[in-house]
Structures are given as structure tokens and as C-alpha cells.
C-alpha positions in Angstrom: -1.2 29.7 -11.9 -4.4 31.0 -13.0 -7.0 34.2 -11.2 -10.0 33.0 -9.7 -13.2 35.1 -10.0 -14.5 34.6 -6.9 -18.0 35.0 -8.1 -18.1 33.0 -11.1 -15.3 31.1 -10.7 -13.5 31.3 -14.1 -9.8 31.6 -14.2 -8.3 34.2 -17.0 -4.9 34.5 -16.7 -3.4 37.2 -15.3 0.7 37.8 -14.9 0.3 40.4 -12.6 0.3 40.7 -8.8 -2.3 41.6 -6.5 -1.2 44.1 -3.7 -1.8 41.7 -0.1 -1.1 39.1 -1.9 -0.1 35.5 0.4 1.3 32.8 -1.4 1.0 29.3 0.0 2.3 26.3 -1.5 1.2 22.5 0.3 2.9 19.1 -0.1 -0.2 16.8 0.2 -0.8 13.1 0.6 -3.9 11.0 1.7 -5.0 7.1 2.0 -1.0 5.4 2.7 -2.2 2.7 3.6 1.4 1.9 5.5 2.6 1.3 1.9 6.3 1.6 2.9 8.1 0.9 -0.2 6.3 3.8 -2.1 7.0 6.0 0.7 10.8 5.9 0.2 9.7 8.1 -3.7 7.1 10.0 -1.4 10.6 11.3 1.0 12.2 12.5 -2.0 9.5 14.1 -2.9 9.2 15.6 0.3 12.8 16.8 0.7 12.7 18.0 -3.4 9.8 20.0 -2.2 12.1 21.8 0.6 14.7 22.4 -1.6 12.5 23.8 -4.1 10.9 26.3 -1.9 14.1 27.5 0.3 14.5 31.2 0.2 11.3 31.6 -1.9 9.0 34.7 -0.5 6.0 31.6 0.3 4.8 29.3 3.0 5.0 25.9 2.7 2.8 23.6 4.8 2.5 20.1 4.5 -0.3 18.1 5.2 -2.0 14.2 5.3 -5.8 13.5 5.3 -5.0 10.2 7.0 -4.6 6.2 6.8 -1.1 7.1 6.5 -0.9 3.5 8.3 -2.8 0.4 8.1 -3.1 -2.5 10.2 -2.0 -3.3 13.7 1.8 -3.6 13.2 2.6 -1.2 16.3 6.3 -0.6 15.4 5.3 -0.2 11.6 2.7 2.5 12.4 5.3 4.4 14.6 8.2 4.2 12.1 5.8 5.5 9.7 5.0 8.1 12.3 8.3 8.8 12.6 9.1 9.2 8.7 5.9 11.8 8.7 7.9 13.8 11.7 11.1 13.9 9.8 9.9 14.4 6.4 8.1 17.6 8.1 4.1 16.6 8.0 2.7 19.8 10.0 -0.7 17.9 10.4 -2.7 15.1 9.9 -6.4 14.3 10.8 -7.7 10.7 12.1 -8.1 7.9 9.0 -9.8 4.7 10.0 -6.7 2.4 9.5 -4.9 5.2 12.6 -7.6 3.4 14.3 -6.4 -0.3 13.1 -4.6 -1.3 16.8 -7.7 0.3 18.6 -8.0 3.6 19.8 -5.3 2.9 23.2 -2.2 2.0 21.2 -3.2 5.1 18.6 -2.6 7.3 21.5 0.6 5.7 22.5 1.6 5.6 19.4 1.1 9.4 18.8 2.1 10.0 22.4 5.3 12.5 22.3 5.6 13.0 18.9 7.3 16.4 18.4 6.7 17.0 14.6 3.1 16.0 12.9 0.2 16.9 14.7 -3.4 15.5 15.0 -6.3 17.0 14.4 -10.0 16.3 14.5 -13.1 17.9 15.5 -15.9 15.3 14.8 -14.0 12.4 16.6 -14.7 12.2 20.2 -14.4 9.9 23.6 -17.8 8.8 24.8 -17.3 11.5 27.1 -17.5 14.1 24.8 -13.7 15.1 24.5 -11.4 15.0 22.0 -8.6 12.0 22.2 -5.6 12.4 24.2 -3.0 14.6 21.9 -5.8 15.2 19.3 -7.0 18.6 18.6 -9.8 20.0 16.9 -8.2 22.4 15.1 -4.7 24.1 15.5 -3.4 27.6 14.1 0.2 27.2 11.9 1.8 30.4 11.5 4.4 30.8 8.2 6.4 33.9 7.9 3.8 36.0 10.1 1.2 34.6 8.1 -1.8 32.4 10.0 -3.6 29.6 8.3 -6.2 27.9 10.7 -6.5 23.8 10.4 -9.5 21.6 11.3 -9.6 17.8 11.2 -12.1 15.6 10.0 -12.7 11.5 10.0 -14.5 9.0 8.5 -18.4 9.3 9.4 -18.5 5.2 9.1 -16.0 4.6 11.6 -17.9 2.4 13.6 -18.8 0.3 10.4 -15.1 0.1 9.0 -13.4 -0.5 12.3 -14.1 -3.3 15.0 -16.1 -1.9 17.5 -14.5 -3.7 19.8 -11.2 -1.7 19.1 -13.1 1.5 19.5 -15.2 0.7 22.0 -14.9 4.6 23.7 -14.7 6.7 20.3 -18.3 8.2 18.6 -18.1 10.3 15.3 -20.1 13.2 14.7 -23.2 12.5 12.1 -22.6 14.0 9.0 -25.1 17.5 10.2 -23.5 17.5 13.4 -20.1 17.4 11.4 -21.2 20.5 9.5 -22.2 22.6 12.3 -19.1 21.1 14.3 -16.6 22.1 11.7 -18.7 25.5 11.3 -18.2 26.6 14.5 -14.0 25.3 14.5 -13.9 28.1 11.3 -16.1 30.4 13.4 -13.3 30.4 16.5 -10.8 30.6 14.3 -11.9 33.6 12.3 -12.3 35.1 15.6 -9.1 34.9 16.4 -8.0 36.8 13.0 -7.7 33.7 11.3 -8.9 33.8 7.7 -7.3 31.3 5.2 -9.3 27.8 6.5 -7.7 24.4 5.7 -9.9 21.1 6.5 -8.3 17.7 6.7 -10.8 15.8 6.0 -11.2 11.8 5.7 -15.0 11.6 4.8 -14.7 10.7 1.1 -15.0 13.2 -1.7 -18.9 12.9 -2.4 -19.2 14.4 1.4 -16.6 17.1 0.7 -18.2 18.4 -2.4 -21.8 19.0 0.6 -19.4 19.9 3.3 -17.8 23.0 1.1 -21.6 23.6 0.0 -22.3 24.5 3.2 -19.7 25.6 4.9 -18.7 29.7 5.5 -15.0 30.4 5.8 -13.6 27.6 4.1 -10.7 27.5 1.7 -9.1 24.3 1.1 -10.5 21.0 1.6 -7.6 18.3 1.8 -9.0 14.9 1.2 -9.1 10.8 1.6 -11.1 7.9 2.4 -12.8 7.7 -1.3 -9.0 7.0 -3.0 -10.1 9.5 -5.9 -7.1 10.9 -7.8 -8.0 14.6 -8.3 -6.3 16.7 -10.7 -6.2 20.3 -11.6 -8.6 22.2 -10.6 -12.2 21.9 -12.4 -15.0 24.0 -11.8 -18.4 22.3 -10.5 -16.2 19.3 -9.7 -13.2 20.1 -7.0 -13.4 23.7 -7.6 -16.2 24.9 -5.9 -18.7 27.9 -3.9 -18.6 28.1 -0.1 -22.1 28.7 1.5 -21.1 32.7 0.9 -19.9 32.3 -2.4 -16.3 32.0 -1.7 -13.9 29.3 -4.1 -13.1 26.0 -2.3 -10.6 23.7 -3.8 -11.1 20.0 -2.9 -7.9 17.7 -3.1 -7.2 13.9 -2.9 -4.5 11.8 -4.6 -5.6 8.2 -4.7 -4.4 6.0 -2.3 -1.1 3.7 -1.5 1.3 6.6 -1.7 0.8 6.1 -5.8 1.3 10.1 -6.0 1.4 12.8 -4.0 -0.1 16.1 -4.6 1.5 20.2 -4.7 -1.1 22.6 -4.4 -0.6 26.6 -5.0 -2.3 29.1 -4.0 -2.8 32.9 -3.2 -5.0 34.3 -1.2 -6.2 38.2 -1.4 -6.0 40.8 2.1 -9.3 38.7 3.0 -8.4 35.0 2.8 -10.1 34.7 -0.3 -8.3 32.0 -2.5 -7.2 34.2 -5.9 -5.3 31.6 -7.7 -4.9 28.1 -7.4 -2.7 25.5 -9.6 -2.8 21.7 -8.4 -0.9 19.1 -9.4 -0.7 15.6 -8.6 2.6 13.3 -9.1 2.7 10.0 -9.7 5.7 8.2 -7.5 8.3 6.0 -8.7 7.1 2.6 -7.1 10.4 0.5 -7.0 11.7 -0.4 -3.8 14.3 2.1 -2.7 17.6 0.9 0.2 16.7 3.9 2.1 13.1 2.8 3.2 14.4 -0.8 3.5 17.1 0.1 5.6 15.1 2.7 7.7 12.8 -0.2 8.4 15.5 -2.9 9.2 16.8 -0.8 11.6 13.7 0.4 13.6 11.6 -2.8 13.1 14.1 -5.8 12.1 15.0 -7.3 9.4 12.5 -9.1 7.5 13.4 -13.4 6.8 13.1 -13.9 3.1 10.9 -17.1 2.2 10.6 -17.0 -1.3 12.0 -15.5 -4.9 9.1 -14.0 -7.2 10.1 -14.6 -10.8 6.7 -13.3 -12.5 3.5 -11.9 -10.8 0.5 -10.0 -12.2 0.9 -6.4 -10.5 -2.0 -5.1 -8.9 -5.4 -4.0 -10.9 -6.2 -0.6 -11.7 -9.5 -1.1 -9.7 -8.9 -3.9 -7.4 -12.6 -4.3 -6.3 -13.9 -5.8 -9.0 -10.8 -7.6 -11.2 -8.9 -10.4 -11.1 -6.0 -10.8 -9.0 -3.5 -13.0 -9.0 -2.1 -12.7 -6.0 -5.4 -12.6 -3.9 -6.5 -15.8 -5.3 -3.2 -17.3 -4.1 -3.9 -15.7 -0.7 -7.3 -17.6 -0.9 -5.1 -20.9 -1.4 -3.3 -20.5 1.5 -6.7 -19.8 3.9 -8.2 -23.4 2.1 -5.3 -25.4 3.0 -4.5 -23.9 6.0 -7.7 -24.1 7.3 -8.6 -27.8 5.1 -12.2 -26.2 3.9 -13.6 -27.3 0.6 -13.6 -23.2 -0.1 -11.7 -19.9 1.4 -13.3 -16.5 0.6 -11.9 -12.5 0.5 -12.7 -9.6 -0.2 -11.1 -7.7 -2.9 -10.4 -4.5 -1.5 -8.9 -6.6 2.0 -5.7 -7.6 -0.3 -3.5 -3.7 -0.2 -0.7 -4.9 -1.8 0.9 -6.9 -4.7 4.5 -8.1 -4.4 7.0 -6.7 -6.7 9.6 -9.3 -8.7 12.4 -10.4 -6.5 13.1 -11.0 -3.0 10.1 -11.9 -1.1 10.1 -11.3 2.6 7.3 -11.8 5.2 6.7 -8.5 5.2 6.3 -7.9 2.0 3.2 -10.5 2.7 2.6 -8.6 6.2 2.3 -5.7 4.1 -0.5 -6.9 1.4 -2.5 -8.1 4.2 -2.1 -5.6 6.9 -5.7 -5.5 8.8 -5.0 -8.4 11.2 -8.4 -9.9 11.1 -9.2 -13.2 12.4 -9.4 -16.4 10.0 -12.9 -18.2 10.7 -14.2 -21.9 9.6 -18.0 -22.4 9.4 -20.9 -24.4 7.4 -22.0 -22.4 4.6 -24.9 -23.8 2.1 -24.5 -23.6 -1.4 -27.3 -21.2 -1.6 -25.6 -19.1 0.8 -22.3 -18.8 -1.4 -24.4 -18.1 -4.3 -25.9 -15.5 -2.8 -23.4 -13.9 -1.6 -21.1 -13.8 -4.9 -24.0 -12.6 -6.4 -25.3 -9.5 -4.2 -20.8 -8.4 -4.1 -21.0 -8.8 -8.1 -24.1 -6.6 -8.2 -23.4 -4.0 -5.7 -20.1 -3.9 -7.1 -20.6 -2.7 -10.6 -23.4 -0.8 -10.1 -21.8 1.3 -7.6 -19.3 4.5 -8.7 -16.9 3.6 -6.3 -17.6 -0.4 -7.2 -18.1 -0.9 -3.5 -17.8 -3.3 -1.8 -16.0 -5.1 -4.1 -16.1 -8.4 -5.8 -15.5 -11.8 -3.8 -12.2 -13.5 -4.8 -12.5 -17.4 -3.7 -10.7 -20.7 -3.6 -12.0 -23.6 -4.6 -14.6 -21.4 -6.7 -14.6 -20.7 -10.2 -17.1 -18.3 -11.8 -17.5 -15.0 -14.5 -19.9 -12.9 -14.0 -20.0 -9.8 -16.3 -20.2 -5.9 -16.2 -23.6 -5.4 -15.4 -22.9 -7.4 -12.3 -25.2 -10.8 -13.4 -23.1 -14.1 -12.0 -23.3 -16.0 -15.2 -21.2 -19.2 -14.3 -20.3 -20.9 -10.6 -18.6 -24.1 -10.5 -17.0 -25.9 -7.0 -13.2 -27.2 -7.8 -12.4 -30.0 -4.8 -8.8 -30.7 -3.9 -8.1 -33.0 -6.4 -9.2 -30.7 -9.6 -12.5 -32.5 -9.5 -15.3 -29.6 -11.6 -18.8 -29.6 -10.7 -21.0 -27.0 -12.0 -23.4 -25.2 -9.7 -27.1 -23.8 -11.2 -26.7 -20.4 -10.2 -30.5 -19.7 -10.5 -31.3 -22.4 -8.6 -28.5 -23.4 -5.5 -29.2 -26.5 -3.1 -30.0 -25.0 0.2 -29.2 -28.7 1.9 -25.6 -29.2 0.3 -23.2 -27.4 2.7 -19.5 -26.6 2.0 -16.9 -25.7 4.7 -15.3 -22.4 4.5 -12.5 -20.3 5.6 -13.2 -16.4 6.0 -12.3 -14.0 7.5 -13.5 -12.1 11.4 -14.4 -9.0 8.7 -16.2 -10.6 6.3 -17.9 -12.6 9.3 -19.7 -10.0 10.7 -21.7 -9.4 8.2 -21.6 -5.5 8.0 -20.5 -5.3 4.5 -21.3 -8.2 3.0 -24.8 -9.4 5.2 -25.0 -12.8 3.0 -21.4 -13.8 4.5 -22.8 -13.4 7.7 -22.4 -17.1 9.2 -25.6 -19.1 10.2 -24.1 -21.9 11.7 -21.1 -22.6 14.5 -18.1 -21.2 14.0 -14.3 -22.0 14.5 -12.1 -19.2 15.3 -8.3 -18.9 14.7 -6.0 -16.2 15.9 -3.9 -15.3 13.3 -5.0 -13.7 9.8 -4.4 -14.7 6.1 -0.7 -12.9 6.2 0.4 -16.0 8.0 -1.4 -18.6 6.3 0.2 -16.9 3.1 3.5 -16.8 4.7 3.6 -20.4 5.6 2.0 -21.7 2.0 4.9 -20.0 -0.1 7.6 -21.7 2.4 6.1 -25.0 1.5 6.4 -24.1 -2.2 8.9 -26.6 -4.4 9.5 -23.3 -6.9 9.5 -20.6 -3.9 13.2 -19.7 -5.6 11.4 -18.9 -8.6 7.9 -18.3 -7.8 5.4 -17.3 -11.4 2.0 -15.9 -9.7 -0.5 -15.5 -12.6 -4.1 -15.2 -13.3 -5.5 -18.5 -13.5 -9.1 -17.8 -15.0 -10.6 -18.8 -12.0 -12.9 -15.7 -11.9 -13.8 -13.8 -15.1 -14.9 -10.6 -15.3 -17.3 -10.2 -19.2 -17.4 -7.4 -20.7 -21.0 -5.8 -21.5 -22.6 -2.7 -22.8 -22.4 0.3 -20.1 -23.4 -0.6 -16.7 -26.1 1.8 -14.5 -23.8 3.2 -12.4 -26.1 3.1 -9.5 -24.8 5.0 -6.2 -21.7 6.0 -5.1 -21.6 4.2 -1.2 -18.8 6.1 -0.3 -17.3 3.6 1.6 -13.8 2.9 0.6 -11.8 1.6 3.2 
């Protein structure tokens, strides 16, 4: 572990001991995204982490940023509840995908819960209040010790969940966040509280202004922006407090892929002295324990199919290939008999590892339960809209939103996100080129989509202009019911097919960083 000078932040190191000294050592984890099979590396972790630290003169916490869940699998998001209890999660703030089922079954999901508390301060009824069994900031003591925690969700709630399942919650603008949050720290100091820890799910970008200009703060736990943070780097998560103070900012990527073991002392003041972070990659092969734990709380799963090959997931989902999102697509076209079915890239959470498949393994690559849509699109339409997600997508940091992965649509489009080629594949293999500088606006193709990509808040040229046929059930079923159908399902090989292309160019303009992750 290495000193902090609390003015210049550099960090000589030092092997001796500062009288008043507190030592405080968190188990982290952000972004889950109800990735159970990961989680069963993310227990052992947890309980190596106990053993590790029993009888040592230091206070362990541990603590979640949110989406520890995703989707509206009700008995999935309370077993995973239930693994955070008995794995020993002293807090966890509000995610967006906590939000997934709407904000009724979140409470009666959380209802009772005797381990992992909730806490947020900018999340709030229409009243005013905070959520039933949500705080906005709680006080965990540790061997006489007091460290103060304040919770913080996503300031695009209301973009990245369906208003209709939050119809009562508001969140706090980002300057009402700030002086929100401020005056959380204020009570708490007030109280003798002086070692601050915010659980925050606003993105990274928005934590590196929040510690800017913030007084008290300490340690900013973080999620929504799936950044995988390591060390601790000065000007980058190792920052100055409005007074001058060090904040360390902390995130661990997203899917339960690592978790993260932060170290820290603070001087008689609260004022963080040393720091060392580390971030751990988990062991991502499925593990009896989890699979068990989740036969006997939710039911066995039905197997309907035997993988024998299949691309894993990309590094960067949003804008490459995947395999097993363009089969997904498949499923939507024939289920739904359009000419083309549409995603988005980041929709798909999941890739399938090589073995037994069960439904929900599928479930659990498409957990947002979304509604499948049919509709009229023109061929300008589709142009435009692979277009604007190829542009927006490379030229953005956090290549948001993220590409459009189709069936019955072949194209490449390269780095600098220009769509060079488009062509429409019918059902029988038939090719036809497309001009992609000059679409018909009179030839129209029916399309399968999705109730997210539908309303238009992330992808406004998907928007549909024309009537629309709604289904209620999402592309987890369609999926499931394709691969059942398959003659190879014992022996399934799920590869890229070329269908989309991705050509490399010189250095894209990396053009904002939306901060929009989901």
C-alpha cells in the first residue's frame, strides 16, 4: 500500500505506521447484470475474502453499486438478493435493471430482507420520499469505527427504464444530485461521521464532477458506465475533493467478469492516507453450487439443446460481431415471418458457454423482457437507422448506443462509422444489394423489433411510422423455440457468419462519451 499526500497526491512509500491510523479493506462489485453463473467465482471470492481478513485488526465492508439483477425474472432477482444477503453485501444503491420488474415488485422483492441494504438519496416517489425500505444514507459501524454510506442512481433512469414501470419514481438532476449528496455527507459529519462512502450508479464520467465538487467525500464506489478500473491513478480515479481531500473512484466492469478489493487507511480526520486497489478477474465456468442454489430456489431449468462450438462474447459488444445475437435475430424473423428482425447490440447480456443448453441459459442472455413488435419500415428508414447506430457508435468513448445486429441484412461498415455496404437476403438466400447513398423511400420491408428499440429513445430512426403489431413475449422465447426446432440442437456450432463486418480504418474521432451504458 502506498502514502497519499493529501495535497499533491503522490504516493512515496512509506513502511511505517501513522498513530490513529483506521484500516479498511472493501469487497466491491458493480453492473451483475443477474449473470448467475459468474456469480458462483464471485461467492468464493466473497467467502476467501472472510477468511482472509478473520482476526486481522481491520474492517471489512462490502459493497455493490447496483444492477446486481437484470430483467423481470422475480424469483431470479430475489435469489440473487438472497446470494448478496448470505455472501454478506452490507449495501447496495438503486441500478436501473433493480428497476427491471417496475418499481412495486422492487419493493417486494427487497421487502424483509435482513442482510444488504438499500440506499439512495437522489431516487424519490413523486411525493418526494424515498422508496419503501430505501434509505438515503445509512451509518455501518466496524470495531467502533463509523463509516457513513450514501446511495446514488442512474440520472437517465427515465430514459433506460419504461416509464410505464416507474411511473411514481423521479431522479434528482445531476445539480440537484450534488447538493443532495452534499448535504447526506453534511448530516453525517454532524453526527461524527468522517470517512464518506458513495454508491454511486451514474457512470464514471459523472463521478470524476461529482468528487470535484463534493466536501467530505472519500470513496466513490461505482457502475452504470461498465469501466474496469484499476489501481489507483492520479488525475484519473485518484482524485481532489472540492477541499482538496483524495477521492478514489472504483468500478469493475460489468457481468460479474471481476470483482474489486480496495485498501485503505484513513488518518484521526477521515482523510484517506493510503489506498491500494485491485481488481480480479473471475473464473467464468459454470460452477454445481450456483446451479444447484438456483434449481432449488427457482426450478430446474429443461434442457433444449447441446452447444458444440459458439463464438464467446466480444470484448466490446456494442459495436462487433456476434454470433449469437445474429442467431437471436433469426429466431425474431421466423417467429415473427418479417423479411427482417433487428437488435440492439448491447440488448444481448449473455453468450452461452459449450455444453448443455437450458432455457435459461437463453432467459439469461436476453433478460430485459421487452415486447417483440411487427411494423412497415421503408428502405430508407433501415438505412438510416444502421447508419446514424454505426456512427454514433464509433465515434462515441463508450461506443454508445451500439451497432444494429439484423437478420435478413447483410452489411460492413468500418471504424470511422461510414456504412459502406447494405444488402437484403430473403428467405430463400436470394442477395439484393441496396444503394446506401441513395435508399427507395417507397419499397417497404416488414420487420420484427423489439418494445425498446420501438420507442425510439435511443435509436429515434427505429421509431416506427406506420401500424404496429404487438406480441407479448420477448426474443428469449422466440430463441428458445427456434433452437428446439433445430435438426443439430445435439450438437449445435454458432459462428460468425459474415453477415455484418466491421473494416478496419485509421483512428476514429472519438467524439463524446454519452454515458449511457445500460
Amino acid at each position: 500500500m502506498e502514502r497519499i499526500n493529501s495535497k499533491y497526491l503522490t504516493y512515496p512509500k512509506i513502511p511505517d505506521m501513522q498513530s490513529g491510523t483506521t484500516k479498511l479493506k472493501i469487497f466491491y462489485t458493480n453492473d451483475w447484470h443477474g449473470q448467475t453463473d459468474n456469480m458462483g467465482a464471485t461467492l468464493g471470492a466473497s467467502l476467501q475474502f472472510d477468511s482472509s481478513t478473520k482476526g486481522q485488526n481491520i474492517d471489512t465492508l462490502k459493497l455493490s453499486a447496483g444492477d446486481s439483477w437484470s430483467g423481470g425474472n422475480e424469483k431470479k432477482n430475489k435469489l440473487i438478493l438472497n446470494l448478496m444477503n448470505y455472501m454478506g453485501f452490507d449495501a447496495s444503491t438503486i441500478g436501473n435493471h433493480e428497476l427491471d420488474a417496475g418499481s412495486k415488485k422492487f419493493v417486494d422483492t427487497i421487502k424483509g430482507t435482513n442482510a444488504t441494504k438499500f440506499v439512495s438519496s437522489n431516487l424519490k416517489t413523486s411525493s418526494g420520499q424515498n422508496i419503501s425500505g430505501v434509505v438515503s444514507s445509512l451509518i455501518e459501524e466496524k470495531n467502533g469505527n463509523k463509516y457513513g454510506i450514501i446511495g446514488l442512481s442512474p440520472l437517465d433512469l427515465k430514459t433506460v427504464v419504461a416509464t410505464e414501470k416507474i411511473p411514481d419514481l423521479n431522479v434528482l438532476d445531476f445539480e440537484q444530485t450534488v447538493k443532495n449528496t452534499q448535504a447526506e455527507i453534511n448530516k453525517l459529519r454532524a453526527n461524527g461521521i468522517n470517512k464518506i462512502i458513495i454508491l454511486s450508479h451514474i457512470g464514471k464520467d459523472l463521478d470524476q464532477k461529482l468528487a470535484a465538487q463534493l466536501d467530505g467525500v472519500d470513496i466513490i464506489v461505482g457502475g452504470h458506465s461498465h469501466d474496469k478500473i484499476e489501481g489507483a491513478k492520479e488525475g484519473e480515479n485518484l482524485l481532489r475533493s472540492k477541499s482538496g481531500e483524495p477521492v478514489i473512484i472504483l468500478q469493475t466492469g460489468q457481468n460479474a467478469d471481476n470483482y474489486g478489493i480496495l485498501d485503505v487507511e484513513f488518518d484521526e480526520n477521515g482523510i484517506l492516507t493510503r489506498v491500494a486497489n485491485s481488481v480480479v478477474e473471475t473464473n467464468k465456468s459454470k460452477n454445481s453450487i450456483i446451479d444447484n442454489i438456483r434449481d432449488s430456489e427457482i426450478g430446474s431449468s429443461p434442457q433444449i439443446a447441446t452447444i458444440k462450438e459458439i463464438d464467446p462474447m466480444p470484448e466490446n459488444r456494442k459495436i462487433t460481431p456476434s454470433a449469437w445475437t445474429a442467431k437471436i435475430a433469426d429466431s425474431m424473423r421466423e417467429a415473427l415471418n418479417t423479411d427482417i428482425a433487428i437488435i440492439n447490440s448491447a440488448n444481448i447480456r449473455k453468450v452461452p458457454q459449450i455444453g448443455k443448453l437450458t432455457e435459461r441459459d437463453v432467459e439469461e442472455s436476453a433478460p430485459m423482457k421487452n415486447r417483440l413488435i411487427k411494423t412497415q419500415m421503408s428502405e430508407e428508414q433501415i438505412v438510416s437507422a444502421i447508419k446514424s447506430a454505426a456512427y454514433r457508435s464509433f465515434g462515441a468513448v463508450d461506443s454508445y448506443p451500439g451497432l444494429l445486429q439484423c437478420s435478413g441484412i447483410k452489411y460492413s461498415a468500418d471504424t470511422n462509422g461510414n456504412l459502406l455496404f447494405l444488402s437484403f437476403i430473403d428467405k430463400n438466400g436470394n442477395e439484393t444489394q441496396i444503394d446506401v447513398n441513395n435508399p427507395s423511400k417507397t419499397k417497404m420491408y416488414s420487420v420484427a423489433l423489439d418494445s425498446f428499440l420501438a420507442n425510439g429513445q435511443e435509436y429515434p430512426d427505429m421509431k416506427p411510422k406506420g401500424q404496429i403489431q404487438e406480441f407479448d413475449f420477448d426474443k428469449d422465447k422466440t430463441m428458445i423455440d427456434y433452437l428446439k426446432k433445430q435438426q443439430d440442437k445435439d450438437s449445435l456450432v454458432i459462428k460468425d457468419d459474415g453477415r455484418l463486418k466491421i473494416v478496419q480504418t485509421s483512428q476514429p474521432q472519438r467524439k463524446s462519451n454519452n454515458m449511457r451504458n445500460i
